[in-house]
C-alpha positions in Angstrom: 27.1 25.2 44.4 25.1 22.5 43.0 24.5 22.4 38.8 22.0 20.3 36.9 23.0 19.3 33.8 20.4 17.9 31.1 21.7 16.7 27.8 22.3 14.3 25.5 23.6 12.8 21.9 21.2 10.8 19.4 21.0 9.6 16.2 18.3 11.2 13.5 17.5 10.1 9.8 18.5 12.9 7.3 17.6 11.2 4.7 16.3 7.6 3.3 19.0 6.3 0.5 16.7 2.9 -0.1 12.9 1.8 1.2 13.2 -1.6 2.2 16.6 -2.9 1.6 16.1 -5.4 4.5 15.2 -6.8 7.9 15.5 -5.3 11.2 17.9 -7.6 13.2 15.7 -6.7 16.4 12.3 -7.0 15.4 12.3 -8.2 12.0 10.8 -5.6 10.1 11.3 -4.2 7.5 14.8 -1.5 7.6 15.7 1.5 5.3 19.1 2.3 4.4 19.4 6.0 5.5 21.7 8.8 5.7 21.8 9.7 9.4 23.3 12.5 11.3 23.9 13.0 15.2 22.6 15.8 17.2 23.9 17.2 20.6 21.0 18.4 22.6 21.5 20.6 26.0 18.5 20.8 27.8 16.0 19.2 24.7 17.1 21.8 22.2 19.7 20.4 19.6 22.8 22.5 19.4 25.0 20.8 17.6 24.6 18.8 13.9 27.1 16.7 12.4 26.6 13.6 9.4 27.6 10.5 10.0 30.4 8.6 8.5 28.6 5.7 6.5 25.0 5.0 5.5 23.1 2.9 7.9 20.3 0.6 8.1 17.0 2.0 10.2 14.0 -0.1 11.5 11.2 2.7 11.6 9.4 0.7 13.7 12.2 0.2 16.7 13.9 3.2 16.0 17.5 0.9 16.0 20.1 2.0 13.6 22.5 -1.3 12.7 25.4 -1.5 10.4 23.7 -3.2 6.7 26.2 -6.0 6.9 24.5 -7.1 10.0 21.0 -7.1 8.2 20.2 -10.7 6.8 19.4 -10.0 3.0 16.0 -9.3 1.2 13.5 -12.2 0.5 14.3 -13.1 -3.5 11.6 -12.2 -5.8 8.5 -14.1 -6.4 9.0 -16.6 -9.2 6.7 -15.9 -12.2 3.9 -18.8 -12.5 4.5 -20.3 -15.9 1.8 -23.6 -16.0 -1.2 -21.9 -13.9 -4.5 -22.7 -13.7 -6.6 -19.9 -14.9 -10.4 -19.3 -14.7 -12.3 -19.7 -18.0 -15.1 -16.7 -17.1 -12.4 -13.9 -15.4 -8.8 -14.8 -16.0 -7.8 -15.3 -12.7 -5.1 -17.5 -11.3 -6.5 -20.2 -9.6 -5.0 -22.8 -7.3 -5.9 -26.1 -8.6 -7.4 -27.7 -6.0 -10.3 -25.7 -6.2 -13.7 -26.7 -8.2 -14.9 -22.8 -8.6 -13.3 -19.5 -8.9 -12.7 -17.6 -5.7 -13.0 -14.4 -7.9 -16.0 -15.4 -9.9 -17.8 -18.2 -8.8 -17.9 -19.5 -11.9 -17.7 -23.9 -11.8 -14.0 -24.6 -13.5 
């Protein structure tokens, strides 16, 4: 007697805990911290749901879950610009090496 037996286990999102909370250590996008859960599937159809035991970081674009201390941290925040060089006509930051507005075209 001969049976064929298709199945598996896999990991799902259940839910996202924090958009962007790093990098993907595979492709280097950006990774979620999710709650995940894993699913038993016989033959495609899942039959079996359980939740996982700690929250996990998930690249959306690689589907690869990784523990977050394996995630190198976020980029700090911009500084603000405190001496800038602003247009006189529109207001606009302006890098000050140029002679005329990008946004205007106003001379400076």
């Amino acid at each position: 007697m001969f049976f064929f037996f298709v199945g598996g286990l896999e990991q799902q999102v259940r839910q996202v805990l924090k958009t962007g909370a790093g990098k993907c250590i595979n492709c280097g996008s950006r990774a979620d911290l999710v709650e995940y859960e894993k699913v038993l599937k016989l033959f495609f159809v899942p039959v079996l749901r359980w939740p996982g035991k700690e929250p996990l970081m998930h690249c959306p674009g690689c589907s690869l879950f990784f523990p977050p201390a394996a995630a190198p941290p976020p980029p700090p925040p911009p500084e603000p610009l405190l001496d800038v060089l602003r247009c006189s006509s529109c207001g606009q930051p302006v890098d000050s090496n140029f002679r005329f507005c990008p946004f205007c075209g106003s001379a400076l």
